[in-house]
C-alpha positions in Angstrom: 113.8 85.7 91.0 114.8 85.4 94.8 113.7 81.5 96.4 110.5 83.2 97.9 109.1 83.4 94.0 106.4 86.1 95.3 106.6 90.2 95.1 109.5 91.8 96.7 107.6 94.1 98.4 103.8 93.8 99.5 101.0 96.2 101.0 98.0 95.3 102.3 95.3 97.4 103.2 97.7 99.7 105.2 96.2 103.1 106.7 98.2 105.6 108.0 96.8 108.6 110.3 98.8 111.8 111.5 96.2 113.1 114.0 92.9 113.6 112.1 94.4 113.4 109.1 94.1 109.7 107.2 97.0 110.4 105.0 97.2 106.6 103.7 93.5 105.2 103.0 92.9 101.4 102.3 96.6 100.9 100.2 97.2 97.9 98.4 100.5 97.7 96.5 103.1 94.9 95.7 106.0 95.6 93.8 107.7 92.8 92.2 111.8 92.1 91.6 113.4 94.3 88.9 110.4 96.3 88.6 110.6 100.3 88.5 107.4 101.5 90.2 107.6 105.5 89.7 104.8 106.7 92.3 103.1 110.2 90.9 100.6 112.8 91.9 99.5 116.0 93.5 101.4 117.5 96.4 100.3 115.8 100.1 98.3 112.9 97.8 100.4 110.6 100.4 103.1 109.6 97.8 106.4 110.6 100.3 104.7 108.9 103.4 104.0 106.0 101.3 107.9 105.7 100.7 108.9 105.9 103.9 106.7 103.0 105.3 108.5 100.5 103.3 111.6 100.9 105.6 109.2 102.1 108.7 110.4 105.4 109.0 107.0 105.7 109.2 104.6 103.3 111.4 101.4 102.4 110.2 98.4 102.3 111.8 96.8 99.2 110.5 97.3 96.9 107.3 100.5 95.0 106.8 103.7 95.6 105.0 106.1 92.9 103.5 109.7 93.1 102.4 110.2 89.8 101.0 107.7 87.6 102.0 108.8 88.7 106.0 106.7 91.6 107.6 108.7 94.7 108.8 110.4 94.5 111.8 109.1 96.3 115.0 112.9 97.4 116.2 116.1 96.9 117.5 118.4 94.8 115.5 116.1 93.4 112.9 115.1 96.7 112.1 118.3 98.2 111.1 119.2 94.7 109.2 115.7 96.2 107.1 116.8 99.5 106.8 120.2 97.9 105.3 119.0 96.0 102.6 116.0 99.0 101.4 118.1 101.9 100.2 116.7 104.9 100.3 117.5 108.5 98.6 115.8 111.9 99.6 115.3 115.0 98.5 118.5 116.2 101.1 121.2 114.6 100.3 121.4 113.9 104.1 125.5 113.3 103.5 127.9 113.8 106.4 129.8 117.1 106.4 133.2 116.0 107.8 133.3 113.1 105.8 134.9 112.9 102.9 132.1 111.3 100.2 134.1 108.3 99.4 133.8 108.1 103.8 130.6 109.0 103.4 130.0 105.4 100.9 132.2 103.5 103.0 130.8 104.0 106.1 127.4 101.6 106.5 129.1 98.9 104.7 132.1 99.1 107.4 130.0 100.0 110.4 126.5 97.2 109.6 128.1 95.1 107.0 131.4 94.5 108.7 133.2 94.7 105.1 136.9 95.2 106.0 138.1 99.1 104.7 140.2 98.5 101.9 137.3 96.1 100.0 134.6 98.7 101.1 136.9 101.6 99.5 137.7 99.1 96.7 133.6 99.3 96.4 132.6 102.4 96.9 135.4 103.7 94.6 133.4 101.5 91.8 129.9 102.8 92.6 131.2 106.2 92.8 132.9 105.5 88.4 129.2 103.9 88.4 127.8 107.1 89.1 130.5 109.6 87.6 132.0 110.9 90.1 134.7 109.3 91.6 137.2 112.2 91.1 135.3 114.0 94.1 135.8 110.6 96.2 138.7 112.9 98.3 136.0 116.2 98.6 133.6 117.3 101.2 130.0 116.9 100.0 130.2 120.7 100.7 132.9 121.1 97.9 130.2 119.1 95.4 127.4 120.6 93.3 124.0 119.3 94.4 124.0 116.8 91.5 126.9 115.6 92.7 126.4 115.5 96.3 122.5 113.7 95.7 124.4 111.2 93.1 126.9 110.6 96.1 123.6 109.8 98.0 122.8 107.2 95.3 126.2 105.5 95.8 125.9 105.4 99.7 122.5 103.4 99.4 123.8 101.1 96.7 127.7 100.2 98.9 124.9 98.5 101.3 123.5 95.9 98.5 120.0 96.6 99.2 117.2 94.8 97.7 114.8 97.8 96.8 115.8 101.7 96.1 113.3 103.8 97.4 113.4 107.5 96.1 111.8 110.6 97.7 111.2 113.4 94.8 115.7 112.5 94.5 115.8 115.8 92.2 113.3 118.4 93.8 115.8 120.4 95.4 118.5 120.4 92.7 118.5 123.0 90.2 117.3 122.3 87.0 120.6 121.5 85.3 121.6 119.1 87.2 117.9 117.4 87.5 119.2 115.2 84.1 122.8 114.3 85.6 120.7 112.3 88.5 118.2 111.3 86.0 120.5 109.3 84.2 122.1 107.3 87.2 118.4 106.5 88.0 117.5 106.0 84.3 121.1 103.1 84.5 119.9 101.3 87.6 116.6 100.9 86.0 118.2 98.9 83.0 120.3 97.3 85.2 117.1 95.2 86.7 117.4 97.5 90.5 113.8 97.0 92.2 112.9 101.1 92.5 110.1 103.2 93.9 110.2 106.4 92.4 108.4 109.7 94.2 109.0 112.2 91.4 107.6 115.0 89.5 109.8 114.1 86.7 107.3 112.6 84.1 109.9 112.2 81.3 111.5 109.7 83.6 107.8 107.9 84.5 107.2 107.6 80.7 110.9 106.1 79.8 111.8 104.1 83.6 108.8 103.2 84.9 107.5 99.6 84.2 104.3 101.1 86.3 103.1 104.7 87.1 100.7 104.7 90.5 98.8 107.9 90.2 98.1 108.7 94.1 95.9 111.4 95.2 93.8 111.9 98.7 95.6 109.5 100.5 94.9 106.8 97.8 95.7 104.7 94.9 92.9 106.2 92.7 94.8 104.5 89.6 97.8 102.6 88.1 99.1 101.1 85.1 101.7 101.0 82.3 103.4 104.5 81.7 102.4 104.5 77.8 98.7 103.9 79.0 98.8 106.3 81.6 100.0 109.1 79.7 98.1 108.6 76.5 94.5 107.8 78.4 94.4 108.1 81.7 91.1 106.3 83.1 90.1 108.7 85.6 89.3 112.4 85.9 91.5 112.8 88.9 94.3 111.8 86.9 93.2 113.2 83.9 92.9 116.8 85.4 96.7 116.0 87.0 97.8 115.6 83.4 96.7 118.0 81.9 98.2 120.9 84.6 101.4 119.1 84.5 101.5 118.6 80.9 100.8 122.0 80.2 103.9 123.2 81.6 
């Protein structure tokens, strides 16, 4: 545990709107340090927008949000010292084109970090062994398969140490073979004691990584709790009726 002893990540009562629409009702959440919160539900429930507060690419309305004890900064400098320490992995790998990938991982360390090259290569070239594919460190992400290319992803977020890896649905738009390869990295930096937040639809990898499953649905938190209880008896119908359409499948 850091000094600060409290959760890594806090939310209190935060509501988020997009027009008429209250897409975040009433959350509270607080994740602590080390702990693999893997966020489920149905589609528009709020789980992406949820995400993408905790680094403030979305603003929220009212409530308050915490990374580590502090509350998110507004802008300017302090917020891209946030956005450098709260990874974050989407469902587009979002890599630069003209880079090569092992640019691609050096590049935030180099640019926000000030690491000198060669140790940020000496880096990068570690998390890309980390996540198997430092024989593509040379390639465009355009020569890469989509596993490859979102694992790249993985190792750009983790070259900037952050404290928290947030993950938006990381495997919806890779085809189904490769959905395991990504899987896995995840499934290592889960054992490895990484503070996660995991969007996915992947409920193999909620029953065996999570340390809690948040069902969300409506804009809301309707319930949360250990993955083994979630599964086996869920408490609520909402949740319940979520099951058993996924599960079916």
């Amino acid at each position: 545990m850091a000094d600060s002893g409290g959760p890594l990540v806090v939310l209190e009562n935060v509501n988020k709107y997009f027009g008429e629409l209250h897409v975040l009702k009433d959350i509270d959440l607080s994740i602590d340090r080390g702990e693999v919160v893997v966020v489920i539900g149905p589609s528009g429930g709020g789980k992406s927008t949820l995400c993408r507060t905790i680094n403030r690419l979305e603003t929220i309305d009212s409530g308050k949000i915490t990374l580590d004890g502090e509350p998110l900064p507004q802008e300017g400098r302090a917020l891209a010292r946030l956005r450098s320490e709260v990874g974050m992995v989407f469902q587009s790998f979002n890599l630069f084109a003209h880079k090569t990938i092992l640019q691609n991982v050096t590049l935030g360390p180099i640019k926000v970090r000030k690491v000198p090259k060669a140790q940020a290569e000496e880096e990068a070239m570690a998390l890309l062994e980390r996540v198997g594919i430092a024989s593509q460190a040379g390639k465009f992400p355009a020569q890469l398969s989509g596993g490859q290319q979102q694992r790249a992803a993985i190792a750009r977020a983790l070259a900037m140490k952050p404290k928290i890896m947030l993950f938006d649905e990381p495997t919806s738009a890779l085809d189904p073979e490769m959905v395991a390869e990504v899987l896995e990295v995840m499934t290592d930096l889960a054992r490895e004691g990484m503070t996660m937040i995991v969007v996915t639809h992947e409920m193999g990898f909620a029953r065996s990584a999570a340390r809690r499953v948040v069902f969300m649905a409506d804009g809301q938190i309707v319930e949360q709790s250990t993955p083994e209880e979630f599964f086996t008896e869920a408490r609520t119908d909402r949740a319940r009726d979520f099951l058993s359409k996924i599960l079916r499948h």
